[in-house]
C-alpha positions in Angstrom: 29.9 20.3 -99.7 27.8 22.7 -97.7 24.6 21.8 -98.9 25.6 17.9 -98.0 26.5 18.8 -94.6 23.3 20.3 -94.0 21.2 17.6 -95.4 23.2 15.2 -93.0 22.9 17.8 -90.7 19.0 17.9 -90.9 18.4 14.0 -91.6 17.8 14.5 -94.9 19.5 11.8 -97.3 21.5 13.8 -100.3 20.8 14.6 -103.7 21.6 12.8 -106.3 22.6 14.2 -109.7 19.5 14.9 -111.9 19.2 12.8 -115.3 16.5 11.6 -117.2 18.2 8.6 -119.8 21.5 6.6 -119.3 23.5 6.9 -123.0 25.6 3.0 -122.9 27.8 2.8 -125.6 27.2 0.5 -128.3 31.1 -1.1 -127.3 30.4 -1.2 -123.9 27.3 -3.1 -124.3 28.6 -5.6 -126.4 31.7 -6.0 -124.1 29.0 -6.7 -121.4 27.4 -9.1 -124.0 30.9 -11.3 -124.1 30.9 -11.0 -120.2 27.2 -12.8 -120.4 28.5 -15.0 -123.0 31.7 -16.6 -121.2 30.1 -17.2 -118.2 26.7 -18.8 -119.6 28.4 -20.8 -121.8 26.8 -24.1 -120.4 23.4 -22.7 -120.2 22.1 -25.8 -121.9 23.6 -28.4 -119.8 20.3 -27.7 -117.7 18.1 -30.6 -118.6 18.9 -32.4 -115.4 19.3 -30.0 -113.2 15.9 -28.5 -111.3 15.7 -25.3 -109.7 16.0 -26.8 -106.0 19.3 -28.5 -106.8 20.7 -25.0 -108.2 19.4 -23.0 -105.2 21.3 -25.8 -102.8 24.6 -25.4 -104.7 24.0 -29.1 -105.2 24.3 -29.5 -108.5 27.4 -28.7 -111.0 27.2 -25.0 -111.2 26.4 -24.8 -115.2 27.0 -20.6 -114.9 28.4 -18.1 -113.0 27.1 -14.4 -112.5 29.9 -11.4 -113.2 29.8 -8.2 -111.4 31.4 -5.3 -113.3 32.1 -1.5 -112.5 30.4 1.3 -114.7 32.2 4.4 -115.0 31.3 7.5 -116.5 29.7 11.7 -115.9 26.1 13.1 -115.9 25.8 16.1 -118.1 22.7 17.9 -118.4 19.8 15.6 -118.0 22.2 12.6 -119.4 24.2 9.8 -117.9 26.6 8.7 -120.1 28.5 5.9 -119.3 32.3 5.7 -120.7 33.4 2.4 -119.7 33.4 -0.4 -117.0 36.1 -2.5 -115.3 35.9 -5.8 -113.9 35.3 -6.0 -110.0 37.7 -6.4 -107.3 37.7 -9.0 -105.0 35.5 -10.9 -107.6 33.4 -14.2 -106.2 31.3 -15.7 -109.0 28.7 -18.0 -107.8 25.5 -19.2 -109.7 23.1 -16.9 -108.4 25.3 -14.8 -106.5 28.3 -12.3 -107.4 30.3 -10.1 -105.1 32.9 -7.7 -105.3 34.0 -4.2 -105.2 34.2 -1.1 -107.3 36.3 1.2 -105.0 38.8 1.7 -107.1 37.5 2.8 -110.0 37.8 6.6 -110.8 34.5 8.1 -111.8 32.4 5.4 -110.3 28.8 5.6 -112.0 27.7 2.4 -111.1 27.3 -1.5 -111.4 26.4 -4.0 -113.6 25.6 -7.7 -113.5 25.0 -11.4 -115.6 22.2 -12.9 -114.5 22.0 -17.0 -115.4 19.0 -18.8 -116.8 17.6 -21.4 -114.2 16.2 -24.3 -114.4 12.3 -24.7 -114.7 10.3 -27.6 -113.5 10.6 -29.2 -116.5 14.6 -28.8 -116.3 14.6 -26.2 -119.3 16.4 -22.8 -118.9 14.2 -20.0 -117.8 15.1 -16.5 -118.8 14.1 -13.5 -116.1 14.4 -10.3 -117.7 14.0 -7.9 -114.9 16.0 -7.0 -111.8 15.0 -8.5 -109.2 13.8 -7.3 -105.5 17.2 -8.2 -104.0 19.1 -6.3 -106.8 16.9 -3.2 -106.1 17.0 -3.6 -102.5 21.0 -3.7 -103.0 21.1 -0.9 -105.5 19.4 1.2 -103.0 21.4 0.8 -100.5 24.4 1.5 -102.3 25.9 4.5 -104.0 25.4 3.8 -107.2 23.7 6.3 -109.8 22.7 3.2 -112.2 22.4 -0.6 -111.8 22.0 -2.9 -115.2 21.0 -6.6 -115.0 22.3 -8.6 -118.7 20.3 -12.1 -119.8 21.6 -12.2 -123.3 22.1 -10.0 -126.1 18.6 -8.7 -126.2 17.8 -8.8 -122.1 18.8 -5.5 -120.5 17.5 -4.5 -117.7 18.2 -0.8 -115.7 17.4 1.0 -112.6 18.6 4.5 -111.8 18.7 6.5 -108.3 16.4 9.7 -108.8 17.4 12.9 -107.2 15.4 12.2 -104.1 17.6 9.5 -103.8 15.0 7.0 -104.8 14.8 4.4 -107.3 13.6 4.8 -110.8 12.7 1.6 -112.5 12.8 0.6 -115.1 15.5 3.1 -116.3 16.2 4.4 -120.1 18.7 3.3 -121.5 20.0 4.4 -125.4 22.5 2.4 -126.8 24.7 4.4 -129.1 
């Protein structure tokens, strides 16, 4: 507690627990995977829907994004995460998801569904990275670790480094 004060004393932004790999449990992944799954079940009804009419809300919202709560310890040089918990206050929008992790005892960080969209030709597009916004948002959070899921094999990870800055892309083991 004394060394935080006199970061915040000096301007200095705090420290952030040193690790080097995130460990994600082979369970929690594939719970995340079902997450992705339920709400991208209609990720083909895309044929007639271009990537302007999505972005305007326009169109019949074919998806939803899902924002969920990691939880877990660093030890040594190693995240691991235990588990994660649906948010609170959750708002599930195509492109967009909000809610809050307050609640959740040993609050690592956040994870999040991201839908295909539409290309020109009306096809689904698949983004396998985070995106500026989600970093931008990550950073200015308290999170340790921030995932992005596409699909079973689409995972993406940034992690806050003990400077406090962001470390991207972030290793992740499944186990």
């Amino acid at each position: 507690m004394r060394v935080l004060l006199a970061l915040l004393v000096l301007g200095l932004p705090p420290r952030s627990p040193v690790f080097e790999v995130v460990v994600l449990p082979r369970a929690v992944r594939d719970s995340m995977r079902a997450r992705w799954e339920a709400n991208n079940r209609h990720w083909d009804e895309l044929s007639d829907v271009n990537t302007l009419t999505q972005m305007l809300g326009t169109g019949k919202p074919t998806q939803h994004e899902y924002l969920g709560c990691l939880f877990g310890r660093v030890a040594q040089d190693t995240l691991w995460i235990e588990g994660a918990a649906p948010a609170r206050r959750l708002r599930q929008l195509q492109f967009a998801v909000t809610g809050d992790c307050n609640a959740v005892h040993s609050f690592v960080g956040t994870w999040h569904t991201h839908p295909y969209r539409a290309g020109l030709d009306g096809r689904p597009l698949k983004e396998r990275e985070l995106s500026r916004q989600d970093l931008n948002s990550f950073l200015s959070g308290p999170d340790l670790v921030t995932m992005a899921m596409w699909d079973a094999d689409s995972l993406d990870a940034a992690a806050r480094g003990p400077d406090g800055g962001l470390r991207h892309p972030a290793a992740v083991v499944v186990r």
